[in-house]
C-alpha positions in Angstrom: -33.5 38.3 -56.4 -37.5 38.4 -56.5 -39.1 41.8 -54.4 -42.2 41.2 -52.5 -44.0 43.7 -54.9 -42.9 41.9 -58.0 -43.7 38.6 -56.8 -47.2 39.5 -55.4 -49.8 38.7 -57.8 -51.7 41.0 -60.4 -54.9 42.6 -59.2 -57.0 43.1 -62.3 -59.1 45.9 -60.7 -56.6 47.1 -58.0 -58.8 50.6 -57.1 -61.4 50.3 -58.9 -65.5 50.6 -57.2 -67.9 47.6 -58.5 -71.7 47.1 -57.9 -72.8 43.5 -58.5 -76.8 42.8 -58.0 -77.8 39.4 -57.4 -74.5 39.2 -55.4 -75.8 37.2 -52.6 -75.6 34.1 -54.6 -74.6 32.1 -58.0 -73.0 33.7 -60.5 -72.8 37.0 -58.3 -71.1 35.9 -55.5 -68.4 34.3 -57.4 -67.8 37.3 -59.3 -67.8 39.3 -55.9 -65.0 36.9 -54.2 -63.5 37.3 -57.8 -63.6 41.1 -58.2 -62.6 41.3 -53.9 -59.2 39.0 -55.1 -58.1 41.4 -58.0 -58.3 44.1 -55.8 -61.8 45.9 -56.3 -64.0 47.8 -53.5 -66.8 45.6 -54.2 -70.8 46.6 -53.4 -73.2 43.7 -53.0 -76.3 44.4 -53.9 -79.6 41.8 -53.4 -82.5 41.3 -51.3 -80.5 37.8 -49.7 -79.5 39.9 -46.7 -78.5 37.2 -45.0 -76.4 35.1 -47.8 -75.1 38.8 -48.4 -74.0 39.8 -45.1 -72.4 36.5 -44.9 -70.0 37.2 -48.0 -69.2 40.6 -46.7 -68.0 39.0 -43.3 -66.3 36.1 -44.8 -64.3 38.6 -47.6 -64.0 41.4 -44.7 -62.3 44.7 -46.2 -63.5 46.4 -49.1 -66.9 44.5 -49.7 -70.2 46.0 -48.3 -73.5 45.1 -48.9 -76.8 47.1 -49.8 -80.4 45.8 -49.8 -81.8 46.3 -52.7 -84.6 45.1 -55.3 -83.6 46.0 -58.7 -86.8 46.5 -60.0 -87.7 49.1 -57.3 -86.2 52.4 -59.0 -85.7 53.9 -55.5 -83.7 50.9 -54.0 -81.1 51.6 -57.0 -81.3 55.3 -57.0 -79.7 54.4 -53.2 -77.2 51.8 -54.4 -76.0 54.1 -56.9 -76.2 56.6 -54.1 -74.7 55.3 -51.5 -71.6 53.7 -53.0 -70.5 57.2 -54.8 -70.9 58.6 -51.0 -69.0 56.0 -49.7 -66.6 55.5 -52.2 -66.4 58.3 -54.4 -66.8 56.8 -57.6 -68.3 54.1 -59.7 -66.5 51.9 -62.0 -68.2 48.9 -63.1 -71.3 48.3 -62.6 -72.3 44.4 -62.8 -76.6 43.9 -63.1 -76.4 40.1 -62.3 -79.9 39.6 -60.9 -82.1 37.6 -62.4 -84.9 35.2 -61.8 -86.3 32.0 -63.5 -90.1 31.1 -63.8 -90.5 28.0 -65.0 -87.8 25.5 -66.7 -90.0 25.1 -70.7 -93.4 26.5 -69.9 -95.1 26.4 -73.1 -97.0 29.7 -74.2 -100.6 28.0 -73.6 -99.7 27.5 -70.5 -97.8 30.9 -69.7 -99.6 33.5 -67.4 -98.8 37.0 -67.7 -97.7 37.3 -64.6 -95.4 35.4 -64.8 -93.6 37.5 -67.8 -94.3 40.5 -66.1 -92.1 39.5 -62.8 -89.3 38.1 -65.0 -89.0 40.9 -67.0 -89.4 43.3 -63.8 -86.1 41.6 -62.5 -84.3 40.4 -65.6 -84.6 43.4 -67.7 -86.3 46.5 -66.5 -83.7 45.8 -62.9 -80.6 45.7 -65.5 -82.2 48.8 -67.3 -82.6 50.3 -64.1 -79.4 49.5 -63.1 -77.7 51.1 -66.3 -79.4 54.2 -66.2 -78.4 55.3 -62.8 -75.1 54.0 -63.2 -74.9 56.2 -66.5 -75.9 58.9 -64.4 -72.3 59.2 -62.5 -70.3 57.3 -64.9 -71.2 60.4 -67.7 -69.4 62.6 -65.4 -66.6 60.7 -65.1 -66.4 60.0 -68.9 -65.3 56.7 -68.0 -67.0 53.5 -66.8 -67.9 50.1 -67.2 -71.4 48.9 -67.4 -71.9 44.2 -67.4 -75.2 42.1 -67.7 -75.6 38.6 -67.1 -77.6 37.6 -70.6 -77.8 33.9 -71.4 -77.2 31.4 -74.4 -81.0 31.1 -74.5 -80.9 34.8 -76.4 -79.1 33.0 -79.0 -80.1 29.3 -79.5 -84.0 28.9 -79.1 -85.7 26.4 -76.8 -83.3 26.5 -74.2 -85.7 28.2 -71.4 -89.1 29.4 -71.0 -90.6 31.7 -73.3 -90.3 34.9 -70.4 -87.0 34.1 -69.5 -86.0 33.8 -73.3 -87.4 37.6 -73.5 -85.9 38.9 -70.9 -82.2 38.1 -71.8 -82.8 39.0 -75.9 -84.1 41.8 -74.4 -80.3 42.6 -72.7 -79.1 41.5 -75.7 -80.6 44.6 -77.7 -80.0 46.4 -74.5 -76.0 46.0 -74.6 -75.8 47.6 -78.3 -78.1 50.1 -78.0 -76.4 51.3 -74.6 -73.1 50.6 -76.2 -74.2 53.2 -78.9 -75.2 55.9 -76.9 -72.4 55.7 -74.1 -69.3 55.0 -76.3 -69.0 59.0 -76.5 -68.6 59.4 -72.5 -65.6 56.7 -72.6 -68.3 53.7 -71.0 -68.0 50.4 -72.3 -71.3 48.3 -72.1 -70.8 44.4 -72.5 -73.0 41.1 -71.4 -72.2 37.9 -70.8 -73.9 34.9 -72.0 -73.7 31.8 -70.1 -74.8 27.8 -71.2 -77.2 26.3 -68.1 -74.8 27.3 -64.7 -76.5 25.0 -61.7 -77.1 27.8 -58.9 -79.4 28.4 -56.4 -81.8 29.3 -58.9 -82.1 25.9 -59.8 -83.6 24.5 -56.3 -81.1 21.7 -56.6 -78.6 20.4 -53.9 -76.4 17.6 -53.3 -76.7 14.8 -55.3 -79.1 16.2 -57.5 -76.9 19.2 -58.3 -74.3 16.7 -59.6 -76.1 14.5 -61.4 -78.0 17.8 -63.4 -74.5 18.9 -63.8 -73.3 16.1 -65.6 -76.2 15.3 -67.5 -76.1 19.6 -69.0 -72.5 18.7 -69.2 -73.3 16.2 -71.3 -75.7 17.5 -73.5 -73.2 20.4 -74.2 -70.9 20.7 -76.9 -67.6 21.0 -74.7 -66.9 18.0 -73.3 -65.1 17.0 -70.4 -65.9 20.6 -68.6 -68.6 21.3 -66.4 -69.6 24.7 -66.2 -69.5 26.7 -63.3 -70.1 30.1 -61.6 -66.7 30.7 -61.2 -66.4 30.4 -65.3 -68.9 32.9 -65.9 -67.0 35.0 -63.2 -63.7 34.8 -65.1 -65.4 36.4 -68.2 -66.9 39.3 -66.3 -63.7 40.0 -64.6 -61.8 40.4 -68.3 -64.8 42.7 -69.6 -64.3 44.5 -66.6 -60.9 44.7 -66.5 -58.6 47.5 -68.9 -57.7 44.2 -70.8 -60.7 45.1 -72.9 -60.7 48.2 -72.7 -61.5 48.4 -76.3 -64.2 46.2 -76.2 -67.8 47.2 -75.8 -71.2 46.1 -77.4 -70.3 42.6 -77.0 -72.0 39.4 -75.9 -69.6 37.2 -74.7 -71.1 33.9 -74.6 -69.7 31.3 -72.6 -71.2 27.8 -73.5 -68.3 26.0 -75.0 -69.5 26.2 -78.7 -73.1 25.7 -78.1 -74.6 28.1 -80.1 -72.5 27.8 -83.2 -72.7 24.3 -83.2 -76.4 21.9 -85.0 -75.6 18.9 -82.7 -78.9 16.9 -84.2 -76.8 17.1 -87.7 -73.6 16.5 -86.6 -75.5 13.0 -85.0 -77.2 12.1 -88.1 -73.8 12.6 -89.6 -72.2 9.9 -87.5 -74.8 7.5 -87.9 -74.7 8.1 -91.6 -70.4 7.1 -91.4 -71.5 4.5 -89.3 
C-alpha cells in the first residue's frame, strides 16, 4: 500500500530560498510559480509592483515580493538584504530582468542611449545581482547563482545590436563568475532561450499567436512552440542538486537553432529536388 509521503510528488527545491528579478512577468513569473510548486521560499523582485503583488497573492505562502530596480545598486543591496533577514539564507539567486530596445535597429540608426539603458538592466543589474548575492553565498560556501542570456549571444542577427551585447556580455559573465566562485561550492550557469513571446514583446491576443507560430516556424524544432514555462523548466534543473556538478554553462534552449545553417540545409533540398 502507497503512504501519503511516498505518493506526494517530488519538490526539486524543497527548503531552499530563491531571488528571481524580473519576476513580475514572462519568463520570471513562470519560473516563480515553478520554483513555489517544487517547494522553494521564493523572493520576487521587479519594479511591476502590481503584476508582482498579484503572483504573491495568487501563490500565497512562501512567496514575497521586493521592489526593486536592478540597476540601482542600493535597491539590490536591500533584496539581498532583506531576504537573508527574512529567511536566513540565500540559495539561488535567478537575475531574470531584462529589457529590449528595439527588434533589428541597425547601428546607423542606434543611439547611445539606448545601449546604455539596455546594458544598465541586462547586464550591469545581473552583475549587480551576482555580486551581492556572492556576498552571502561565500559564507555559506554553497550557492547557486542563474541568468537569463539569449540564443542571440550565439547565432548573430537575431536582435538589436544592444541587446546582442548585453547577453554575450552574461555569456562571458557566467565563466568568468564560474571561475572565481567554484572555490566557495557556487555554481554559476545561464540560460539561453530562442524568441519566448512575453510581455516584452507588446503583443496580445491574436497577435501573440500568430508571432508565435510564425517564430515557431522559422525555428528549427518543429511542431513546438516555445514558451515561458520551457525556459522555466531549464532554470529549475540548473537550480536544482540534479546539477549540482554543473556550472559555467549556457544552456541554450532553442531546439537546435544555433547548431543548425538552415539557408544550407534549403539550398540542399532544392538541389535534391
Amino acid at each position: 500500500m502507497t503512504s501519503a509521503s511516498s505518493a506526494a510528488p517530488f519538490k526539486r527545491l524543497e527548503g531552499k530560498v530563491a531571488i528571481i528579478t524580473g519576476g513580475a512577468s514572462g519568463i520570471g513569473a513562470s519560473t516563480a510559480n515553478l520554483f513555489h510548486e517544487h517547494g522553494a521560499k521564493v523572493v520576487i523582485a521587479d519594479v511591476q509592483d502590481n503584476l508582482g503583488l498579484t503572483i504573491v497573492d495568487k501563490l500565497g505562502e512562501n512567496v514575497s515580493y521586493i521592489h526593486c530596480d536592478v540597476s540601482n545598486e542600493d535597491d539590490i543591496c536591500n533584496l539581498i538584504d532583506t531576504t537573508i533577514a527574512k529567511h536566513g539564507k540565500l540559495d539561488i539567486m535567478y537575475n531574470n530582468a531584462g529589457i529590449l530596445d528595439s527588434e533589428y535597429g541597425r547601428i546607423l540608426e542606434s543611439k547611445k542611449s539606448d545601449l546604455e539603458r539596455v546594458l544598465a538592466v541586462n547586464l550591469v543589474g545581473g552583475f549587480l545581482g551576482a555580486k551581492h548575492a556572492a556576498r552571502v553565498m561565500v559564507p555559506q560556501r554553497k550557492g547557486c547563482i542563474l541568468f537569463t542570456a539569449s540564443a542571440s549571444a550565439s547565432v548573430a542577427g537575431m536582435s538589436s545590436h544592444a541587446y546582442a551585447a548585453s547577453k554575450c556580455g552574461l555569456v562571458g559573465l557566467v565563466k568568468n563568475l564560474a571561475a572565481e566562485l567554484g572555490q566557495y561550492g557556487i555554481r554559476v550557469n545561464c540560460v539561453s532561450p530562442y524568441a519566448v513571446l512575453t510581455g516584452m514583446s507588446g503583443l496580445s491576443g491574436p497577435d501573440a499567436g500568430r508571432a508565435e507560430m510564425l517564430l515557431s516556424e522559422i525555428g528549427n524544432l518543429k511542431g513546438h512552440i516555445l514558451k515561458s514555462e520551457d525556459v522555466a523548466k531549464a532554470a529549475l534543473y540548473l537550480a536544482s542538486d540534479e546539477a549540482n556538478y554543473v556550472s559555467g554553462l549556457n544552456l541554450l534552449v532553442d531546439g537546435g537553432y544555433s547548431v543548425v545553417n538552415p539557408s544550407l540545409m534549403k539550398f540542399l533540398e532544392q538541389v535534391k529536388k
